[in-house]
VOPAGU-2260 file (C-alpha; in pm, 1 decimal, decimal comma):
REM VOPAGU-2260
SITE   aa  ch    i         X         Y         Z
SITE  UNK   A    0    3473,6   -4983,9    6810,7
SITE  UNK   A    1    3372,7   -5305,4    6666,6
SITE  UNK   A    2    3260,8   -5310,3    6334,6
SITE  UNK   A    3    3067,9   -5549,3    6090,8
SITE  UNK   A    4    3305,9   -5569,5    5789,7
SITE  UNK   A    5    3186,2   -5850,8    5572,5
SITE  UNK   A    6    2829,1   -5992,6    5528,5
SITE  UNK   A    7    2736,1   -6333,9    5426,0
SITE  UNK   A    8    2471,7   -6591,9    5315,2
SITE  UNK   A    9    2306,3   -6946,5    5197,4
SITE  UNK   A   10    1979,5   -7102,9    5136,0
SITE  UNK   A   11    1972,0   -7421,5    5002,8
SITE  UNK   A   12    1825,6   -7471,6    4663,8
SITE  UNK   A   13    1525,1   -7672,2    4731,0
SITE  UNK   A   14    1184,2   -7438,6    4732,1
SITE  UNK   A   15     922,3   -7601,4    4934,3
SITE  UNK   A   16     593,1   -7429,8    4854,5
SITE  UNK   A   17     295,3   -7417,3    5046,2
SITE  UNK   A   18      91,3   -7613,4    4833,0
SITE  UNK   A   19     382,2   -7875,6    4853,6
SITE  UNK   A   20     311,3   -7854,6    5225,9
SITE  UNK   A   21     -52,1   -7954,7    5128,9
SITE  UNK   A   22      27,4   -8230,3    4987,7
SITE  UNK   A   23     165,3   -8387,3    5335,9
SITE  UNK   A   24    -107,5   -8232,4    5573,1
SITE  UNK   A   25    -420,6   -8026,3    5548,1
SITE  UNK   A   26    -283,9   -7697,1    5505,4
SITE  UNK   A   27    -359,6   -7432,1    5216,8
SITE  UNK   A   28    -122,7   -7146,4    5060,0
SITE  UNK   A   29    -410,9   -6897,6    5190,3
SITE  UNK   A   30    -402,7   -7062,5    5526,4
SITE  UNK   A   31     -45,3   -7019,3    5568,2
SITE  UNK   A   32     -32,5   -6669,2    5387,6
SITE  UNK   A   33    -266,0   -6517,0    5558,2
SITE  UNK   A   34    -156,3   -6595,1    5867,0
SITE  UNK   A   35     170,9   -6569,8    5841,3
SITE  UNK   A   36     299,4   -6403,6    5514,6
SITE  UNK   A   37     545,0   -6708,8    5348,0
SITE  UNK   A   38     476,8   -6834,8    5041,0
SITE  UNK   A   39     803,4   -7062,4    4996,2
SITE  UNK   A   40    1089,1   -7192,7    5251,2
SITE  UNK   A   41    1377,2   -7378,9    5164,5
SITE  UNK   A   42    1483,7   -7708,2    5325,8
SITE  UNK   A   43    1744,5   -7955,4    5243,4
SITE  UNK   A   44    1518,4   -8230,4    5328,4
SITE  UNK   A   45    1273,8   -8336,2    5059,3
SITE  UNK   A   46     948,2   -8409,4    5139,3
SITE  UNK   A   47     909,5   -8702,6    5375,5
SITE  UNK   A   48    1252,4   -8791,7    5352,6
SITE  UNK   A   49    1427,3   -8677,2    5632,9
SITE  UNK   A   50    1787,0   -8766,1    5533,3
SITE  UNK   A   51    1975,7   -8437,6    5527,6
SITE  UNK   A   52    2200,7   -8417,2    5243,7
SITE  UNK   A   53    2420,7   -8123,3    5371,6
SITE  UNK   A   54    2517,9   -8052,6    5718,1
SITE  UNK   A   55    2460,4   -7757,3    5898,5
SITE  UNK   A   56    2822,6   -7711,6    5941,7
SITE  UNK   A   57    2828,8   -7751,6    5523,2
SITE  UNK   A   58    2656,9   -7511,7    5453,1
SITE  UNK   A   59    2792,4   -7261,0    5687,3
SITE  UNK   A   60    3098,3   -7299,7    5520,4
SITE  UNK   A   61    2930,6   -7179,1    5151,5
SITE  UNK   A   62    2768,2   -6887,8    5339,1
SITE  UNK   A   63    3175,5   -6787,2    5496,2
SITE  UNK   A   64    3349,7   -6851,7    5179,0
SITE  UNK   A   65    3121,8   -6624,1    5024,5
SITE  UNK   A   66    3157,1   -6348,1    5293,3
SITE  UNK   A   67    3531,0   -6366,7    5316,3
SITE  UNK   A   68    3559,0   -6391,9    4935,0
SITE  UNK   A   69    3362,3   -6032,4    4920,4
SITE  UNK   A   70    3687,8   -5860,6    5119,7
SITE  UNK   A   71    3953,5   -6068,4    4965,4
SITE  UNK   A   72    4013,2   -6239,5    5359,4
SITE  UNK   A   73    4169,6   -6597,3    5443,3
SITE  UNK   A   74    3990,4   -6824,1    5663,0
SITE  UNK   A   75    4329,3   -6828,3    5865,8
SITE  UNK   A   76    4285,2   -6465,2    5943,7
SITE  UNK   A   77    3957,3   -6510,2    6143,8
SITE  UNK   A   78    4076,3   -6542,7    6475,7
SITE  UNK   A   79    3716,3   -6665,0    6691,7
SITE  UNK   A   80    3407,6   -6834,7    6519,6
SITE  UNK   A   81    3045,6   -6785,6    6757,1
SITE  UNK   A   82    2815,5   -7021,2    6628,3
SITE  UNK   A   83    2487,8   -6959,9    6687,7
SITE  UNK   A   84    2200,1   -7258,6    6586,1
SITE  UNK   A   85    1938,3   -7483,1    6718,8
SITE  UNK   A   86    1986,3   -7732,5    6482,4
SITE  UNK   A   87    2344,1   -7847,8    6540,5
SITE  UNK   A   88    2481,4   -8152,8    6339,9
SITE  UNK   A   89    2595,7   -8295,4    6685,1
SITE  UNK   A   90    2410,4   -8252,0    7000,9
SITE  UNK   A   91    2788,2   -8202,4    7134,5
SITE  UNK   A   92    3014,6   -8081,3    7058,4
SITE  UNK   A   93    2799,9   -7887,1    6824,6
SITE  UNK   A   94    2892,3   -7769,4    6484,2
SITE  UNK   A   95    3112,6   -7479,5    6501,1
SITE  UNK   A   96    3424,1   -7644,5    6517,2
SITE  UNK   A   97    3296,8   -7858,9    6213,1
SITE  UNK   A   98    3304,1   -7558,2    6035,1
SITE  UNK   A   99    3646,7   -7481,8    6187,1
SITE  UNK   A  100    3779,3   -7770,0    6061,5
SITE  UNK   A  101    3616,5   -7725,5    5697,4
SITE  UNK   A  102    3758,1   -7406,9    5656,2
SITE  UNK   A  103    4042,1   -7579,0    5718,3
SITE  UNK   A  104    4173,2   -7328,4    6017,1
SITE  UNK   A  105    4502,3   -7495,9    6142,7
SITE  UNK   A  106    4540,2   -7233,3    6431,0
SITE  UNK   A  107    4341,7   -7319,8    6800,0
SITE  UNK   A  108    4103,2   -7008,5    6748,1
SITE  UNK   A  109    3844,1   -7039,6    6995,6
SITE  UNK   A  110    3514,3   -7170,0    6894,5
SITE  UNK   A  111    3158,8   -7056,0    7109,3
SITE  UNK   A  112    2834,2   -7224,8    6998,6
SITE  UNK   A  113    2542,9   -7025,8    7123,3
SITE  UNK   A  114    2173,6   -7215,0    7172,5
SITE  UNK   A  115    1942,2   -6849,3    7229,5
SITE  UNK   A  116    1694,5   -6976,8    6950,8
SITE  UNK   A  117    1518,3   -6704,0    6713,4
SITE  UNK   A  118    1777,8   -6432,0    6940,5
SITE  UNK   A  119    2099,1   -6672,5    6869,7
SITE  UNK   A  120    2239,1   -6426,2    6622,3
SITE  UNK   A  121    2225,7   -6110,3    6817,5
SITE  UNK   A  122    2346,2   -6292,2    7128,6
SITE  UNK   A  123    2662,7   -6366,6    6939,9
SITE  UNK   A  124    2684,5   -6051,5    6743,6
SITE  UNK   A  125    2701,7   -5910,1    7156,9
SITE  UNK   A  126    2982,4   -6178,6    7229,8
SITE  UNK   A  127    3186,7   -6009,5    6897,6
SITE  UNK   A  128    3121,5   -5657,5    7011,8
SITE  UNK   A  129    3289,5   -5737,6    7334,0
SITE  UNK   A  130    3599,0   -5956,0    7231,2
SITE  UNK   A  131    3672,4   -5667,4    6941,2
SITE  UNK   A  132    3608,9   -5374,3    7144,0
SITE  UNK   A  133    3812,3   -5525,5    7464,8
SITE  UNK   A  134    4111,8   -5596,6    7235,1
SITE  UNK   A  135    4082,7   -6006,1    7242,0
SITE  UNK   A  136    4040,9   -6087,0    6868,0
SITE  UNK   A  137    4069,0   -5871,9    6568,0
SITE  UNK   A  138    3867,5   -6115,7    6313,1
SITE  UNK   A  139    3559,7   -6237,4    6478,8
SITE  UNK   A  140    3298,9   -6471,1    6250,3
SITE  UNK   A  141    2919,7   -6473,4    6355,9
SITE  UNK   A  142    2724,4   -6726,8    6189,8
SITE  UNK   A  143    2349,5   -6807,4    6211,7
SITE  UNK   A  144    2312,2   -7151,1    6084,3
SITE  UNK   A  145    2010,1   -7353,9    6059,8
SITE  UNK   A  146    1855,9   -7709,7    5937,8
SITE  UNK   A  147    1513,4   -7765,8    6101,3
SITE  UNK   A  148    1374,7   -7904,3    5797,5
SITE  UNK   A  149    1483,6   -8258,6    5927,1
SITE  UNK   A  150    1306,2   -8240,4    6229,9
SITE  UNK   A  151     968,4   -8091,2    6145,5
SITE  UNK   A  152     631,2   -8271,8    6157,7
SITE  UNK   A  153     473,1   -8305,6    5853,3
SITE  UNK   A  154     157,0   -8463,9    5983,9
SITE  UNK   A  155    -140,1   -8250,4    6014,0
SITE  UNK   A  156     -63,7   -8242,4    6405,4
SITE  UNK   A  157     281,9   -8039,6    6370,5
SITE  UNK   A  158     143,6   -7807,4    6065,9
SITE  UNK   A  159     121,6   -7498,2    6371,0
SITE  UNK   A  160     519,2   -7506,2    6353,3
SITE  UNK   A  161     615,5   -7709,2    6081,1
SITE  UNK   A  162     455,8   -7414,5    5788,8
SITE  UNK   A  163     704,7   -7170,7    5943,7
SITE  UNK   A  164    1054,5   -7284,5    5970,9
SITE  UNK   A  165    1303,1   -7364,5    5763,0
SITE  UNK   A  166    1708,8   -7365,9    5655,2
SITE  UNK   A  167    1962,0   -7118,2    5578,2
SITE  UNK   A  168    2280,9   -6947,9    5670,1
SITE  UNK   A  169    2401,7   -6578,0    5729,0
SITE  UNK   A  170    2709,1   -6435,7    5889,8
SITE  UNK   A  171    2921,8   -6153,3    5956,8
SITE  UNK   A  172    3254,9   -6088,7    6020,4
SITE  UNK   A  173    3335,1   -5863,8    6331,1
SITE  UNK   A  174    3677,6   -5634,6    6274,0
SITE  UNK   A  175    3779,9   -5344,0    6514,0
SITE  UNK   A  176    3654,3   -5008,3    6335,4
SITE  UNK   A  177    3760,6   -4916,7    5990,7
SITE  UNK   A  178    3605,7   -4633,0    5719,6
SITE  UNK   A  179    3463,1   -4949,8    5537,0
SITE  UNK   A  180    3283,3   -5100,7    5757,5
SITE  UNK   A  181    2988,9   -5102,9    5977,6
SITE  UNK   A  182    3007,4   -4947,7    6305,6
SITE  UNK   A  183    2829,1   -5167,8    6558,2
SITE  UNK   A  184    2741,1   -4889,8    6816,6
SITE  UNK   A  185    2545,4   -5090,7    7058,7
SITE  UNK   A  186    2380,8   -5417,0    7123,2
SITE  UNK   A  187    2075,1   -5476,6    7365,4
SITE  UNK   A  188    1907,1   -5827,2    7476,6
SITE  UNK   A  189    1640,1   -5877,1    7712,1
SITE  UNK   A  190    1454,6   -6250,9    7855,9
SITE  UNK   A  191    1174,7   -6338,3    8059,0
SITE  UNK   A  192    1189,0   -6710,7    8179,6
SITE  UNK   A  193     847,3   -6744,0    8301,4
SITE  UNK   A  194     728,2   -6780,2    7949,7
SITE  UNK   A  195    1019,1   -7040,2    7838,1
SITE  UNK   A  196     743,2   -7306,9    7827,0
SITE  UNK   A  197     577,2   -7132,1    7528,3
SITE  UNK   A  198     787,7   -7215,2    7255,2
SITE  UNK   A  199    1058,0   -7469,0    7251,8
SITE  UNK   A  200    1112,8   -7871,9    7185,8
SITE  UNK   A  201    1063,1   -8072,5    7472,7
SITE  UNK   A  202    1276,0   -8398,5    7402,2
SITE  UNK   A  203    1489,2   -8543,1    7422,4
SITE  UNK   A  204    1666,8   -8391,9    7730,9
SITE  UNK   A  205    1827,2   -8433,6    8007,8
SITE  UNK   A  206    1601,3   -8338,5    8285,3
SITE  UNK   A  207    1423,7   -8744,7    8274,7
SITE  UNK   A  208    1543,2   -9104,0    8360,4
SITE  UNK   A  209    1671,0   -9179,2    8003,1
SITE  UNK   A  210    1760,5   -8906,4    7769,8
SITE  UNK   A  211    1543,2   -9113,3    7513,6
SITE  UNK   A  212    1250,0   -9402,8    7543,7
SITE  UNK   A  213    1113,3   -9564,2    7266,8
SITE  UNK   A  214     771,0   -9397,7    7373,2
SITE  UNK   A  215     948,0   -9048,2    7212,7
SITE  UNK   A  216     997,7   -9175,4    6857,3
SITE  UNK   A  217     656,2   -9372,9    6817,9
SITE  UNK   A  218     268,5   -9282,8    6792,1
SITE  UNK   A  219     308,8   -8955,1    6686,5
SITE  UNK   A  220     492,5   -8797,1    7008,6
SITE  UNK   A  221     472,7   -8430,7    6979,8
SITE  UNK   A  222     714,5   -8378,2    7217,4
SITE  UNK   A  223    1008,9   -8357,0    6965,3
SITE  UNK   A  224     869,3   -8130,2    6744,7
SITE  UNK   A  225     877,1   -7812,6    6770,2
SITE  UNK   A  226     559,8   -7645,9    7016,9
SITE  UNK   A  227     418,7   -7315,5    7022,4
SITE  UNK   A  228     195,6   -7076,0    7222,8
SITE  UNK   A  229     112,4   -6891,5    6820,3
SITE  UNK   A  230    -101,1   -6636,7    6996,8
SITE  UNK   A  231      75,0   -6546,1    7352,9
SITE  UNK   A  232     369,8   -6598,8    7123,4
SITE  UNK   A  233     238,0   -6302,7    6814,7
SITE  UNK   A  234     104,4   -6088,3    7133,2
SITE  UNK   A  235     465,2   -6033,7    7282,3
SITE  UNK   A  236     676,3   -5999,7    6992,1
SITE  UNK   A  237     427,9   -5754,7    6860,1
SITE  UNK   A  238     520,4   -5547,0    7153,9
SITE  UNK   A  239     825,9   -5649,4    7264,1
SITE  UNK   A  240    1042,6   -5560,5    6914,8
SITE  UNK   A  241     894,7   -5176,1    6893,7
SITE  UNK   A  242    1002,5   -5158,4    7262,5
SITE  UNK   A  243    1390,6   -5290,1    7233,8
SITE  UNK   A  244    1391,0   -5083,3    6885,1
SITE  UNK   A  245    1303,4   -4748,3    7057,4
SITE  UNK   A  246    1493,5   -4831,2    7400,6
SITE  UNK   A  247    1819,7   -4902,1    7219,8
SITE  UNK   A  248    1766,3   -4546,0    7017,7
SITE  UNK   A  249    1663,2   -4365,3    7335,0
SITE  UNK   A  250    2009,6   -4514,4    7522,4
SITE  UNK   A  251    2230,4   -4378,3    7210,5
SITE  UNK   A  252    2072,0   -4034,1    7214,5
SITE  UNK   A  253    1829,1   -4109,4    6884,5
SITE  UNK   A  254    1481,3   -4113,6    6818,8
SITE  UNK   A  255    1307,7   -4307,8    6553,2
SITE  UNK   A  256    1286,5   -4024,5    6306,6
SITE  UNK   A  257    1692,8   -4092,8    6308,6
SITE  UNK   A  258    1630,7   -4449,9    6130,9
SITE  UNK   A  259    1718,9   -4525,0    5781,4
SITE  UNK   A  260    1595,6   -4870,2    5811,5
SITE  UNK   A  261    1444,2   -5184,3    6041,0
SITE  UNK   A  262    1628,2   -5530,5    5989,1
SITE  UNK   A  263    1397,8   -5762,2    6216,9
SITE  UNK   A  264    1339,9   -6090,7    6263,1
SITE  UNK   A  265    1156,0   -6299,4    6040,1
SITE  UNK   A  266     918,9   -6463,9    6243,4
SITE  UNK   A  267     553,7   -6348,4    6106,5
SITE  UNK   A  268     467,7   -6063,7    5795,9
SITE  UNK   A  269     249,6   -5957,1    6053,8
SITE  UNK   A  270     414,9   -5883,3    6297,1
SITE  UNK   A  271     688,3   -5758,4    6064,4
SITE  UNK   A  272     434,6   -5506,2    5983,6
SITE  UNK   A  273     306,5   -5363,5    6302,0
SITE  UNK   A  274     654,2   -5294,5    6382,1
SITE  UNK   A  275     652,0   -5041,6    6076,0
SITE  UNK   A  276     303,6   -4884,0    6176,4
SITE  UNK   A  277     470,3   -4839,7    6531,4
SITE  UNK   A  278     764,3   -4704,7    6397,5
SITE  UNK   A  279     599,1   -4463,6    6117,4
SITE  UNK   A  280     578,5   -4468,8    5738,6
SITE  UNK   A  281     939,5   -4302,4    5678,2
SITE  UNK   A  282    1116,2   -4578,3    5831,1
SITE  UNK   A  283    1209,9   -4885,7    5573,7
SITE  UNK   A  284    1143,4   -5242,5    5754,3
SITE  UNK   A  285    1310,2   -5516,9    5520,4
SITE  UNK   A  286    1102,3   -5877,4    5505,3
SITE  UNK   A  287    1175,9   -6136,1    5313,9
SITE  UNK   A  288     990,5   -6433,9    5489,1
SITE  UNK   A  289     751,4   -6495,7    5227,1
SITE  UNK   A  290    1092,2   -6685,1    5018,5
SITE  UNK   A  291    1247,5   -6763,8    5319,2
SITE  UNK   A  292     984,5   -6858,4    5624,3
SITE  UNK   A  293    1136,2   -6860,7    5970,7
SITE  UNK   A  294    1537,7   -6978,3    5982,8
SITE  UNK   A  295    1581,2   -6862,9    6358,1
SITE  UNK   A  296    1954,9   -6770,0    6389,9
SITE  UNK   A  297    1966,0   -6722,1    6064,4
SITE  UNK   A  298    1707,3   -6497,6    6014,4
SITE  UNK   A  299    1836,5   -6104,0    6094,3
SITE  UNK   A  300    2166,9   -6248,9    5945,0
SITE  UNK   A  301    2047,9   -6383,7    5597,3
SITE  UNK   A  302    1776,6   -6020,2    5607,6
SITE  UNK   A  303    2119,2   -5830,1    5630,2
SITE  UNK   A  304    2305,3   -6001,0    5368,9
SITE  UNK   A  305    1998,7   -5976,4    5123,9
SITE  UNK   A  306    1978,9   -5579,0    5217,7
SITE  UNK   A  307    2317,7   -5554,1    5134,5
SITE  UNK   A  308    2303,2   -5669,9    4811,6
SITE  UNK   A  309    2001,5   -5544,9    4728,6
SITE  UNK   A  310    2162,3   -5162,9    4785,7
SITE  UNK   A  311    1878,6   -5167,0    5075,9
SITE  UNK   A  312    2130,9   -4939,7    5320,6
SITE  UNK   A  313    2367,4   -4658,6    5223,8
SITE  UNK   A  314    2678,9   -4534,4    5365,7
SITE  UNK   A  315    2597,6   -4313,9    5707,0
SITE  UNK   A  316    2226,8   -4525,7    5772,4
SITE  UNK   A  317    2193,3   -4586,6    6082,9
SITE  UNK   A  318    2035,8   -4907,0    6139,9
SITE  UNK   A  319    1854,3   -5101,1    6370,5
SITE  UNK   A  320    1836,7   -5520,4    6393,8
SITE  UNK   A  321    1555,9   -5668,3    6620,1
SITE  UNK   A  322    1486,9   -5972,5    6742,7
SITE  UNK   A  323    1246,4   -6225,8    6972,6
SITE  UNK   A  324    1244,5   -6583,0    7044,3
SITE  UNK   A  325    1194,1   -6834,8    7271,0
SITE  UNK   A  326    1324,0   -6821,8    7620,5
SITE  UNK   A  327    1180,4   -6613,2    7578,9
SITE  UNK   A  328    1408,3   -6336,2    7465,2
SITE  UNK   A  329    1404,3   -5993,5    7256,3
SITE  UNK   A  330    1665,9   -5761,3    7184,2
SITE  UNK   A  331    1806,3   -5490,5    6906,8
SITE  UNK   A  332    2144,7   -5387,6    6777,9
SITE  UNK   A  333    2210,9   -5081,2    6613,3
SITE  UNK   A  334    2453,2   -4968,9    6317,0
SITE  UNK   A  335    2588,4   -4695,8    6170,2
SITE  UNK   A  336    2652,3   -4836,5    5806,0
SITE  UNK   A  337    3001,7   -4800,1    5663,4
SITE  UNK   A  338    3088,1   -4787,3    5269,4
């Protein structure tokens, strides 16, 4: 059974307030608090300059060599990297086999960059389950990597989005099942494509005459930014997370009186806690979005690595990670926690 046997993570060391946020648009820390429960992000960009001074792929790397370091493991031994981000370095091919190369990996491991959004991690957490359990690789790296900072509108216009996400990395690495690590004992996704219009970026793409017109990087075109539906958007993953959390226990023979503790998505403090009150009092939901604000694929993993350290789960938890995003897509995974 495939098991998660070393946890991992990196924020970048630049706190972005929300009253520095204020200072760009007309935004408040109570406006953004309120609503959404993050009081600080960190980006690599600073302020309106929007040259990045680490890449994506960069800072991956800190967020491995930290994991790998915590079980005394080689980057030669990992024998598959799944990328997941939205925020690539590279359009294509992508960052993960930047991050190959950094880690200096001489062997031709494969490399799978995943583009599910918000759900990225937990799609490629899936992909690991299945090359570990079916006997293809034996040291299997999952990393949620993200730098959005860069291309966030800081203009009044964009401050729907722009107040919520930010950068960070987390990852895990995947091993077949030993005492010491954590049994993954199941992974779940879900999508609905009739509400992929809701939340997403627009352009560039390819689906147009020209990839990209001058009209897309002058007066103020929304359409690269980030867009979102906030309310159709808070409606479903306020019901969609309880749902995948108490389908994936009712597949494995649990209930929710069975959970130690809820690693979800950091998408909203609200909606972080309804899925406690759904859940019930006894069950721990971890949130650390009010440091952290939205990082997407990096979200459940940089939550896990946090809880970890933090002596938030104990050996013999069982566990449950959650997810939603655009596509849109939900899902859980859940964990029996190992030493």
């Amino acid at each position: 059974m495939a098991s998660i046997y070393a946890v991992g993570h990196f924020v970048p060391p630049n706190v972005v307030s929300n009253d520095d946020l204020s200072k760009w648009m007309d935004t408040s820390d109570e406006w953004i608090s309120q609503r959404t429960g993050i009081r600080e992000r960190r980006w690599i960009r600073r302020g309106n300059e929007s040259f990045v001074g680490m890449s994506n792929a960069e800072m991956a790397r800190s967020a491995v060599t930290q994991a790998l370091a915590s079980r005394d493991i080689k980057p030669g031994e990992i024998d598959a990297i799944i990328y997941a981000t939205v925020s690539p370095d590279t359009d294509s091919p992508g960052s993960g086999v930047g991050l190959k190369e950094l880690l200096d990996i001489d062997s031709a491991i494969p490399v799978i960059e995943v583009r599910n959004q918000c759900s990225g991690f937990m799609y490629g957490l899936l992909i690991a389950k299945a090359l570990v359990d079916d006997g293809l690789n034996r040291r299997v790296l999952v990393v949620g990597s993200e730098i959005q900072s860069s291309g966030l509108d800081l203009l009044t216009e964009g401050r729907g989005t722009t107040v919520l996400f930010a950068d960070g990395c987390g990852v895990v690495l995947v091993v077949p099942d030993t005492d010491a690590a954590a049994k993954v004992l199941d992974v779940s996704l879900c999508s609905d494509g009739r509400f992929a219009d809701r939340l997403g970026v627009k352009r560039p793409g390819f689906c147009s005459e020209a990839i990209l017109e001058p009209a897309l990087v002058s007066g103020g075109n929304q359409e690269i930014y980030p867009h979102m539906d906030g309310r159709m958007i808070f409606h479903m993953a306020s019901e969609k997370m309880p749902h995948a959390v108490r389908s994936i226990l009712e597949r494995n023979g649990y209930s929710a009186s069975d959970l130690a503790a809820v690693i979800p998505h950091q998408a909203n403090q609200r909606i972080i806690d309804m899925l406690g009150r759904d859940l019930g009092p006894e069950i721990k939901v971890f949130s650390n979005i009010a440091r952290y604000g939205n990082t997407t694929a990096a979200s459940i993993p940089i939550a896990l690595s946090e809880a970890v350290r933090a002596d938030y789960v104990h050996r013999g938890d069982l566990i449950c990670l959650v997810t939603f995003g655009s596509g849109v897509s939900w899902g859980a995974a859940l964990i029996k926690w190992g030493s």
